[in-house]
C-alpha positions in Angstrom: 48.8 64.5 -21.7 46.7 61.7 -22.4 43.2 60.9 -20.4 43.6 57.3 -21.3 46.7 55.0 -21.1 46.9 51.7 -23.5 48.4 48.5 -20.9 48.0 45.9 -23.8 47.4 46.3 -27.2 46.2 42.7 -29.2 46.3 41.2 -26.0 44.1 37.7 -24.9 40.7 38.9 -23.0 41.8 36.7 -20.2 44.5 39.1 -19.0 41.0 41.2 -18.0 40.8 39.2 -15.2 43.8 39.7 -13.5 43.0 41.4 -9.7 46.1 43.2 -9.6 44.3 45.6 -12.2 43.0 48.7 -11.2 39.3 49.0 -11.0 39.1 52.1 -13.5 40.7 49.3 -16.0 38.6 48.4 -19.0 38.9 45.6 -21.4 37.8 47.1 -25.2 36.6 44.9 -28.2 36.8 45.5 -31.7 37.8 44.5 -34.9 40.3 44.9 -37.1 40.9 45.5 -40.7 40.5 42.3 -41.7 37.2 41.2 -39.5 39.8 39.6 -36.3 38.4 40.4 -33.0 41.1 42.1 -31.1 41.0 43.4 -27.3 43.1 45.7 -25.3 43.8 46.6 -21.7 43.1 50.1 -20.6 43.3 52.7 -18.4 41.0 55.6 -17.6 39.8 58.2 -15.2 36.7 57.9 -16.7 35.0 55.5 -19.3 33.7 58.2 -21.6 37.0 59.0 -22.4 38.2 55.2 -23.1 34.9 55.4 -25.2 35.7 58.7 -27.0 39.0 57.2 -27.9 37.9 54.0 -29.5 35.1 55.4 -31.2 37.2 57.8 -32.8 40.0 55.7 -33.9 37.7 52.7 -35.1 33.9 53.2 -35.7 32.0 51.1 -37.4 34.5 48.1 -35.6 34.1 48.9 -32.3 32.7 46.1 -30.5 32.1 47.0 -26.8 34.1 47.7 -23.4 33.7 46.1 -20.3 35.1 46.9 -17.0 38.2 44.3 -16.1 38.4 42.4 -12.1 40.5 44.6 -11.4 40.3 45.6 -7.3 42.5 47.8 -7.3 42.5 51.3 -6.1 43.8 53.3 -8.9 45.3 56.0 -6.6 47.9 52.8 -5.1 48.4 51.1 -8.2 51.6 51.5 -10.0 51.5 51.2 -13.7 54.2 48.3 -15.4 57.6 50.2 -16.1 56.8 52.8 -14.0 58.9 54.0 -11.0 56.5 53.7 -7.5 55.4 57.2 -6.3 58.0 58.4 -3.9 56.4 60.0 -0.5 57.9 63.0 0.8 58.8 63.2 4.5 57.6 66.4 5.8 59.4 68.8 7.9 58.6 69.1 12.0 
């Protein structure tokens, strides 16, 4: 299982801004192969690992990562094509 999950690959930076985000989302700058400045929505427990990843896959390109408006709490957030958590009912 992955520590990080990718929302928007290539995406505009403006989508960063969207409150409905949860706070743990980060928007991540670099470039491409051919110089372009690309940015992409993602997801993280925790921003060394967000790092780790992008550093890894791209270098020298990496621009920078900062952290999206996002407000909200990660734990009640539901991810885009994902079913919402189900709650249990518990037996008296």
């Amino acid at each position: 299982m992955s520590k990080i999950k990718i929302l928007q690959e290539d995406c505009d930076s403006e989508l960063a801004k969207d409150k409905s985000l949860p706070y743990t989302c980060y928007l991540v700058e670099y470039k491409d192969k051919e110089g372009l400045n690309k940015f992409d929505l993602v997801v993280g427990n925790k921003k060394v690992d967000i790092f780790d990843h992008y550093w890894d896959k791209y270098r020298d390109n990496f621009v920078t990562m900062s952290q999206s408006g996002g407000a909200v709490n990660p734990k009640m957030w539901n991810a885009p094509g994902s079913e919402p958590k189900k709650e249990e009912k518990k037996k008296k």
